[in-house]
Every structure is written in C-alpha cells, then in structure tokens.
C-alpha positions, 0 to 999 in steps of 0.5 A: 913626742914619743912615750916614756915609760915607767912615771913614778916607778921608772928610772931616767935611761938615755936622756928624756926615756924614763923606762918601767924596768923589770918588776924587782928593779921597780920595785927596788924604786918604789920602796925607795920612792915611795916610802918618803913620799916624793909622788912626782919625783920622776915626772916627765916631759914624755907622757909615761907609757900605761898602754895594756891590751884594752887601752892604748895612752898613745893615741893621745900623742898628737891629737889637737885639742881646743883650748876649753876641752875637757879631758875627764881622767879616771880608774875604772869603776870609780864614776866614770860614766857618772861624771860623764852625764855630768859634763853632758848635762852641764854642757848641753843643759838639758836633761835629753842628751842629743845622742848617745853618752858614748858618742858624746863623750869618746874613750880615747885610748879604747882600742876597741874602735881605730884611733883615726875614727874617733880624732875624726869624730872628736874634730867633728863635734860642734859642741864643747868636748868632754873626753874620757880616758882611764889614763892619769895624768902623767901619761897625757900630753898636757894642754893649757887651758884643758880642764881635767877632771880626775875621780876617785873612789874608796878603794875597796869599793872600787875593787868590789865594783872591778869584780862584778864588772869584770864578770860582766864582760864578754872576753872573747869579744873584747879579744876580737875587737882588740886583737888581743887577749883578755883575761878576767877572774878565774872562774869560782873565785869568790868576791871576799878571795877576790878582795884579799888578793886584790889587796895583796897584789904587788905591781906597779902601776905600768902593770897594772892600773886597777890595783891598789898601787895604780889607783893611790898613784892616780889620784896622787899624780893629779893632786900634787899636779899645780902647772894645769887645772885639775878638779878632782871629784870623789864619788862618795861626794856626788852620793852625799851631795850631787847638786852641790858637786854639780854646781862646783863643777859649773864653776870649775868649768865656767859653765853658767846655769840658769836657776830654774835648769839646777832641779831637771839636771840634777834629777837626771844625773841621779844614779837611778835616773842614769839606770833607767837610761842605760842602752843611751848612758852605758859605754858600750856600742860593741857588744862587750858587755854580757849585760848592760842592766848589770852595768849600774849594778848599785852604787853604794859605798862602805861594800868592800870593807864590811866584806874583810875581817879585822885582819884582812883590814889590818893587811889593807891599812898595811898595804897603804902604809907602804904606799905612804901616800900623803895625808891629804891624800889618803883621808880623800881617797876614803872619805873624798872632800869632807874628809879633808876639808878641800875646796879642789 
C-alpha cells in the first residue's frame, strides 16, 4: 500500500493518488468542501500522507497488528500521555507500570528513533499494546478489531498549550536525531500574538496538523468514521470526570476491573500524581526536552479564551465558521461530551 496525499484537502489524480496540491488549489477545495460540510468526501483506501520533519504516518504501512491493539490517535497537547497512563493502568491494573510510559506505549511515526527498532519492540511486547500516534485516522491503515482512541481538546487551549511546549523543546537536538530541520516560534513572541496568528493562519491540514485547520479535521475524521471502533475522549471530561471516563474506557475496551482496583487507578492516573512521576510518564527517552518538569506544566482549561479580547473571539468563531464543522462536532470539540450529550 503506498501513501496518498491530501485526504479531505486532495483531489482524485491517476486512480487511487489523492494529492495535496499546491496551497491555492487546496484551498480552492476547502472553500468548496468545506463549506457544505461534506468531512470525508475525499476518504481513501490509501492512507493520506501527513508526514512532517518530526513524524513519518508511513511507517504504519505494513505493520502487523494483533486483532485487540489499541492505537491511541491524538494532536499534540491534547491528553495524550494522559490517555496513555490511562490505557496503562487499565491494562496492566496497577498503579506501578512495569517500565517507562514511553516504552509501553511506542510513537510510531516518531522519527526520532529507526522504524524497524520500534516494530521489533512492539512484536516483543507480551501484554495487550496501547500504540500512540499524532496521525488522524484517514492516514492510517485501518484494522479490524483495532480499537481507536481519538482525543480532543478546546482548541485555544491546546494552542496555548502548543506554545509552552514548543518553548520547551531543544531544537537542535531534535534536528540531529531527525536529520531534519526544526523551527519553533520566533524568539520574543508573546503568547496573546502567538494566539492571534495562530487562529489566522491559513493551511491545510497536510501542512500543518497543529493548526486550527488540522485539529477541527482530526477530530471530525474520526467522528464521522462508522466502519471501525473509535472512542473518542475530551480532556475537559477526564478534568470534570476521570473516574467516570476511565471506567467508559474499560468498557469500550472490554477491560474488566475489580471494585476494589477503581480508587488506586484513579488516583494515579490524576494530573498531579502523573506530575509527581515525570522522568517514568514523559515521552522523552531523548534528551529533547529542555525540561521534563515543564512538560505537565498545568492542565487547566478556558486559558486561551480569557487571553483574546471580544475581537479577537470574534475572528475565532469566524474562523470555525469557515470550517463549517458539523454542529455536534463543534459543540464537542469545546465543551466535550456533556456538551453534546454522546455516549461516544
């Protein structure tokens, strides 16, 4: 199986190649895709080609999976590694993991470390696998009996979160272990200017999946997804409810836990437990954080808005209405599942 690229932003060229296509023709497909809301119109067969300088979605191509895999499908900043603890605890169901959260639970599509090292470690491992990736699910090969676990997260805040983590990250060492360069924010931007060009930034998910575009396409590929099982988690719901999230993700999973297991697995999975246990929980065995403390920096919610004038809010709402996503959609992605009501 080879790559296609483009997804939801690609047009059909030469049978089963959906390609990305310069930016003006991209966008001339949004505006015409978008704006009715047909999300998926342009789904594949071939998995879309997301690849970037820190991650390859074409390592997956090929990789055997084991019918009760669990591939946990995010964007950055938005509960990733929480969600990981998560599986952790459910699968092993004790509050002491037996290794470190990043050997547990692989990046994939990291090319940080060689693929064939991390299928070899993945093949090795004896307990039920919990495999993270920042790739949505229109650029995976899907496979039955998978479970996918995809997160979400208001999108200011995650931006918010974006800025301090990218702050964080040793880019020179990052480049060295990629072969590639790696650019973060300009030196003395602030977070609010930060924000406002965030929001304004006009791409296309295949260039960048951190924006605002590729986030509302995350999340929207994977909740109109009906041919695989796919839980979808907000981490405003695990803030407001995480034994009742954990216990819907035993379920979802066919996990069975005993009664007397639920208080020690959820106080372990709780922010400032996981903060306490950082050099085992936080995904980097490479040196490419500058600090690992700043990594659970403070998980809060609402940041982002409280940080934009009415204006500024007003531009954001615009913004999404460009994206016309779906009204179910859009009132989860900011307020997660109470806000719509889903049992998903």
């Amino acid at each position: 199986m080879q790559l296609a690229q483009g997804g939801l932003y690609g047009r059909a060229q030469g049978g089963d190649v959906v390609a990305c296509g310069a930016r003006k023709r991209a966008r001339r497909i949004r505006q015409n895709t978008i704006a009715r809301g047909r999300f998926g119109r342009y789904r594949r067969s071939v998995p879309v080609d997301y690849s970037s300088s820190d991650d390859d979605n074409g390592r997956w191509l090929g990789f055997e999976h084991r019918p009760d895999d669990i591939v946990i499908s995010t964007r950055s900043k938005t509960g990733t590694t929480w969600v990981q603890m998560i599986c952790a605890l459910l699968v092993f169901q004790r509050p002491e993991l037996p290794g470190p959260l990043v050997a547990l639970s692989p990046w994939l599509d990291r090319r940080t470390v060689p693929r064939d090292v991390v299928w070899e470690e993945l093949a090795a491992q004896r307990h039920r696998r919990f495999i993270k990736t920042h790739t949505p699910l229109d650029g995976l090969p899907l496979a039955a009996g998978v479970t996918y676990i995809v997160t979400g997260r208001h999108p200011l805040d995650t931006a918010v979160s974006l800025y301090h983590h990218s702050a964080n990250i040793d880019r020179a060492r990052l480049s060295a272990l990629t072969g590639r360069p790696s650019e973060g924010i300009p030196d003395g931007m602030s977070l609010r200017d930060w924000l406002r060009w965030w929001i304004a930034q006009d791409v296309t998910p295949c260039e960048s999946l951190d924006s605002l575009p590729g986030i509302v396409h995350h999340v929207t590929d994977a909740w109109h997804q009906t041919d695989h099982r796919v839980v979808m988690v907000h981490y405003d719901d695990l803030l407001a409810d995480l034994e009742g999230e954990m216990r819907r993700l035993a379920d979802a999973l066919g996990i069975e836990i005993a009664s007397d297991l639920w208080p020690e697995l959820v106080a372990a999975a709780r922010f400032e437990g996981m903060a306490a246990r950082r050099d085992d929980l936080v995904p980097d065995s490479q040196g490419v954080l500058k600090d690992k403390g700043r990594f659970f920096r403070g998980g809060r919610s609402g940041e982002g808005l409280v940080l934009l004038t009415s204006e500024d809010r007003a531009h954001y709402e615009t913004r999404i209405d460009r994206l016309a996503v779906v009204d179910d959609v859009r009132r989860w992605l900011h307020g997660g599942r109470r806000a719509v009501g889903s049992t998903r």
